[in-house]
N, C-alpha and C positions, 0 to 999 in steps of 0.2 A: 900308810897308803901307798907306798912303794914297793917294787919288787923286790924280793931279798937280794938280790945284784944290784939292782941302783935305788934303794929307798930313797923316797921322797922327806926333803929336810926343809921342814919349818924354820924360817929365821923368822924371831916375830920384833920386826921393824916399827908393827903400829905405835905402841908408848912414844915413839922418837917422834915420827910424824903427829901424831897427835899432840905433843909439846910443841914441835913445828908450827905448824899448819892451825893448833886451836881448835874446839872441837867443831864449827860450821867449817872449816877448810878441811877437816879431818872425811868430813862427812859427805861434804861435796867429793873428797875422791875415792868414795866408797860409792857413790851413784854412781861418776864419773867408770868404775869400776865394775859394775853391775852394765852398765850401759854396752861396755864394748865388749861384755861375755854374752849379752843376750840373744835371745833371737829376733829379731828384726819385727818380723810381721805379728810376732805371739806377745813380746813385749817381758816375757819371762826367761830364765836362763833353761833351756832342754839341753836332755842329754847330748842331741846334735850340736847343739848352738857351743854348750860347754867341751864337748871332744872336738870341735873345732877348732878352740880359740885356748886351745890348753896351754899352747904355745907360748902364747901371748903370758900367761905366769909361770911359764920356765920350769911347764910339766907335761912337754909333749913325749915323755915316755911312758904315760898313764898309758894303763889300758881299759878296755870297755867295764870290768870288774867294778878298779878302781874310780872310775867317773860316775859306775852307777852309786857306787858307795857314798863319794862326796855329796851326788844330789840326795841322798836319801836321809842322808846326814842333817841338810839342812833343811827339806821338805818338811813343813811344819805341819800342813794340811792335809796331806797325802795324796797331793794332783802328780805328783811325779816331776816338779820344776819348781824352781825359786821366781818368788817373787821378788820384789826389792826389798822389802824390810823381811822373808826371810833369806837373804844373799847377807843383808848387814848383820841380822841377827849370828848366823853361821860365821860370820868374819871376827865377830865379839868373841865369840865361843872361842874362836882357836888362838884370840890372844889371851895368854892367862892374865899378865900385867894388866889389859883392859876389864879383863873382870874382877880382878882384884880391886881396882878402883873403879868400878862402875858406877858406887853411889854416888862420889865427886861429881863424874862425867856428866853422868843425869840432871845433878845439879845445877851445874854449870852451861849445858843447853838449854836449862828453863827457865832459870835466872841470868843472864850473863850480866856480868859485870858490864858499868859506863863508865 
């Protein structure tokens, strides 16, 4: 999703934070994350709201190409914006560690342990 001069570099942090944090604190700052890319008044992430706030994940060298890309990516519906479960769903996606143990994860927020 980067230019061939400064491609865009995935470090996928989730596994860590998700051992951190557990998966309701995982998950809360996956809203928490959802929340400050959105658009305010629509309540969903748009292309403005997301080329706005690119910065904010230390990808304000996207260009319009690349941010339509990302929302399309995650557009599950085909309204042209995320919603919140598909903003989490797409954040799943791009950690492979999270998918590779997904069944656990699922697990584990439906069950949790006392």
């Amino acid at each position: 999703m980067g230019s061939r001069k400064n491609p865009v570099v995935f470090e996928d942090y989730f596994p860590a934070m998700m051992e951190k944090l557990g998966t309701d604190g995982f998950m809360k700052e996956l809203t928490n994350g959802f929340q400050l890319l959105m658009d305010g008044e629509k309540k969903v992430i748009t292309f403005e709201s997301l080329k706005r706030n690119s910065a904010l994940l230390g990808l304000e060298g996207m260009n319009d190409d690349e941010i339509r890309c990302m929302l399309r990516e995650g557009d599950l519906d085909g309204d042209g914006a995320l919603d919140e479960m598909e903003f989490c769903t797409l954040m799943f996606r791009l950690s492979p560690a999270l998918m590779n143990n997904s069944k656990e994860l699922l697990e584990e927020a439906i069950f949790p342990s006392h």
